[in-house]
Structure formats: C-alpha cells, structure tokens
BAGU-185278 format. One record per residue (C-alpha): x, y, z; residue number from 1; residue in three letters. Coordinates in Angstrom, 2 decimals. Layout:
# BAGU-185278
        xx        yy        zz     k     r
         X         Y         Z   NUM   ALA
...
END
This chain:
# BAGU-185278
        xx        yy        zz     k     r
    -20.34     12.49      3.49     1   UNK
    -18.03      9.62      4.64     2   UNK
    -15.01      9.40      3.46     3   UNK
    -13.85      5.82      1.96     4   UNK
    -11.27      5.31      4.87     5   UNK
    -14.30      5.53      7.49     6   UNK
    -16.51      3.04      5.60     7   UNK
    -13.74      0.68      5.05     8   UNK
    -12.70      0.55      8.83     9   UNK
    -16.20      1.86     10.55    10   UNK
    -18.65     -0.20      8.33    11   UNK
    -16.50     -3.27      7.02    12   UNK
    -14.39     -3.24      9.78    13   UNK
    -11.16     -3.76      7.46    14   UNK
     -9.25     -1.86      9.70    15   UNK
     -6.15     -2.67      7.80    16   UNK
     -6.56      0.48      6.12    17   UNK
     -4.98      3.14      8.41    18   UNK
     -5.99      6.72      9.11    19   UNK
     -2.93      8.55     10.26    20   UNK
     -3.42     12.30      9.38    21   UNK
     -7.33     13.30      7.98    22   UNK
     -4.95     15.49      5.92    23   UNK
     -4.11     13.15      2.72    24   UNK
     -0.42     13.79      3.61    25   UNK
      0.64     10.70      5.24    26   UNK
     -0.81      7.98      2.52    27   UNK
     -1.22      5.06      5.46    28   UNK
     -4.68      4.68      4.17    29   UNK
     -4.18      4.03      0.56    30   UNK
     -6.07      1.27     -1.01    31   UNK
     -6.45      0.12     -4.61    32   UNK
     -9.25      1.62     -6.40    33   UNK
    -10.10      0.44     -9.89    34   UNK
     -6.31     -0.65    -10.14    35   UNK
     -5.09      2.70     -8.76    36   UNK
     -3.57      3.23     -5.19    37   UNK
     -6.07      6.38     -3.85    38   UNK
     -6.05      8.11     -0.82    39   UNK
     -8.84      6.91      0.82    40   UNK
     -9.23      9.75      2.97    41   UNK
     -9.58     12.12     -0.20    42   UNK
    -12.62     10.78     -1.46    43   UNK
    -15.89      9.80     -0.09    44   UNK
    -17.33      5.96      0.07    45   UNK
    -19.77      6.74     -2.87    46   UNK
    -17.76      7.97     -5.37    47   UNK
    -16.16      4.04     -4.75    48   UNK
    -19.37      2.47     -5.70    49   UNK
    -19.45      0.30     -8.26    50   UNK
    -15.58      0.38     -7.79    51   UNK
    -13.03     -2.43     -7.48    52   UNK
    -11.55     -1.43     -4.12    53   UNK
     -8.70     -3.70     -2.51    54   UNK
     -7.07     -2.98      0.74    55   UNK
     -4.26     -4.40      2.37    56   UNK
     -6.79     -7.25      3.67    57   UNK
     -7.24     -8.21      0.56    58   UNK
     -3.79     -8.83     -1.28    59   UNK
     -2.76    -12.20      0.51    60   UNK
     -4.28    -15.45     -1.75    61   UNK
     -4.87    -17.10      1.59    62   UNK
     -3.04    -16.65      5.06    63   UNK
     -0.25    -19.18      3.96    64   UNK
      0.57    -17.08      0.68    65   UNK
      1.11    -13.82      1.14    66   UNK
      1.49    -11.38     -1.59    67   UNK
      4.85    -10.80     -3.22    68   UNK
      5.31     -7.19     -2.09    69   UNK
      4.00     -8.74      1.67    70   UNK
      6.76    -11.15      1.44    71   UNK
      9.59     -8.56      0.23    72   UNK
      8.82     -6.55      3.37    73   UNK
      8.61     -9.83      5.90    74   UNK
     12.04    -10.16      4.08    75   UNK
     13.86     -7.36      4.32    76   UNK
     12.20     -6.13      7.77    77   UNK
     11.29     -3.08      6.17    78   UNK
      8.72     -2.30      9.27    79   UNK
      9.25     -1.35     12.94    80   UNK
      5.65     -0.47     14.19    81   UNK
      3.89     -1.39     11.02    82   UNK
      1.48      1.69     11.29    83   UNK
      2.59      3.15      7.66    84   UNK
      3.19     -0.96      6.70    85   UNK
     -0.49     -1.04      4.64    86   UNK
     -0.54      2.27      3.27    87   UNK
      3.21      1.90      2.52    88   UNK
      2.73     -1.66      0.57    89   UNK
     -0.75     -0.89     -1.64    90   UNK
      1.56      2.04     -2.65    91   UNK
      4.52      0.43     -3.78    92   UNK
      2.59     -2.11     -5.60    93   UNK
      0.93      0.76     -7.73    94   UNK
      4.72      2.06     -8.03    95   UNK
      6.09     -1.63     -9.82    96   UNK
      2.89     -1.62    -11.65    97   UNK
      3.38      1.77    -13.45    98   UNK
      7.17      1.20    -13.93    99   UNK
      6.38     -1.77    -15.51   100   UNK
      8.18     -4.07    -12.93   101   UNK
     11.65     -1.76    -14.01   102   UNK
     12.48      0.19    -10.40   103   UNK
     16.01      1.74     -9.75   104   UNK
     16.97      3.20     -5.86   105   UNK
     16.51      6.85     -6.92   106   UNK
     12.53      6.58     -8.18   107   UNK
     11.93      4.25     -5.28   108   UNK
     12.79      6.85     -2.98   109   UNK
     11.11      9.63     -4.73   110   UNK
      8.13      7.73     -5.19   111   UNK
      7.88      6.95     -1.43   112   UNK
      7.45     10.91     -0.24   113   UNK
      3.70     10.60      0.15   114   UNK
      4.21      7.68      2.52   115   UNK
      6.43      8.72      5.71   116   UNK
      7.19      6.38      8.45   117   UNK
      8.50      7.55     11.28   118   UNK
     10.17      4.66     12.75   119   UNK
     12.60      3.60     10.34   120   UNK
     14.57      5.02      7.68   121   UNK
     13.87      4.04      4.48   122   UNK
     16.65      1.41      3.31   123   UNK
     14.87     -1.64      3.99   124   UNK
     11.37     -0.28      2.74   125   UNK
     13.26      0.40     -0.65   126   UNK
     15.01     -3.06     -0.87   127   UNK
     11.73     -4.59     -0.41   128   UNK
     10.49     -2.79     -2.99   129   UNK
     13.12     -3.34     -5.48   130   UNK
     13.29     -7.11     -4.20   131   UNK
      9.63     -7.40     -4.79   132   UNK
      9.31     -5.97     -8.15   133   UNK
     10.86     -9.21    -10.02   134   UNK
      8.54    -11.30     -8.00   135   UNK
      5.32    -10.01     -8.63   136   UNK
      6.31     -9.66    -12.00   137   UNK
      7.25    -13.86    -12.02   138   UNK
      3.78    -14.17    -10.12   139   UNK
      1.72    -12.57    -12.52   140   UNK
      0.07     -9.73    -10.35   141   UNK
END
C-alpha cells in the first residue's frame, strides 16, 4: 500500500519529489513514468515496477549540465520557494513533449492548472517553458 511518492522519498530518499497535498491536486510530486509525467501520489510503488521512473533527481546529465527545461527556469527565475519547482518542471517537460516542441502562451497556461504555486504568478514559469521548448528540442531530449 505505499504510494510511489513515499517510496521515492521514504525508501530512495530522492526527496526531490515533493508531496504537497496527499490529494493529487497540487502535481508537486510528478515524476516521469514510462515517458509519462504521473502523479506519484495516485498510484502505489508496485504498480511502478518494472517501470522507467525519472524524478527531478534524475534529469540533470551531471551537476555541471543541467537539463534544458532546468536551465529555462534558472533563466527566467521562474521560482520563488522552489516547493512546486520539481513537480512544476517533470510537468512541463511532458507538456513540450506532447506538443511536439510547438507551445503558444495560451496552452502553456492551461496546461499548468494541475501545478499551482503559490508564490509567484505564473509569467516567468511560462517563459521558461516556452524558452525551453526550442532547446530541448536542439538537445535531443
């Protein structure tokens, strides 16, 4: 009965993954399951077996290279307490990957109401986004 979030941060100890609400409303514990950002509160650690699951700690190539949608948001400060950041980043990456790398402002923002933050508004998350999407495309991931 544990939920993926739990085993991730309790058993691994990659606390990078966040649990904010035990609800599945706030999305600051997605992760990348089988190339799909998941909730990791909404399913339990065994239905992940045999599952490719990448979390936040895992995105960087090394801790000089960060991943392009890291960068963006280094870049366009789009964090304040960085409690949402991981949650906020494996989900945007899903977001270029099913758009195909083609984002506009409006889907952005639409795409992002699973993820609140509650520090900033959203104008800097959404120009990382949109500044990242080119990039990981040129970089292949």
């Amino acid at each position: 009965r544990t939920l993926l979030v739990q085993f991730l941060r309790e058993h691994l100890g990659m606390t990078g993954t966040h649990v904010g609400c035990d609800t599945s409303q706030c999305g600051a514990c997605v992760v990348d399951v089988d190339g799909k950002s998941v909730k990791s509160c909404t399913i339990l650690a065994v239905q992940a077996e045999g599952s490719k699951v990448i979390t936040i700690e895992g995105l960087a190539e090394s801790p000089d290279k960060l991943h392009p949608m890291q960068e963006a948001f280094r870049e366009n400060h789009a964090l304040q307490c960085g409690f949402c950041t991981p949650g906020m980043v494996m989900s945007a990456i899903d977001m270029v990957k099913r758009h195909n790398y083609q984002l506009d402002e409006a889907t952005v923002r639409r795409e992002l109401e699973g993820n609140p933050c509650r520090c900033t508004g959203y104008h800097n998350i959404v120009k990382a986004i949109l500044a990242a999407a080119p990039a990981m495309k040129s970089a292949g991931v």
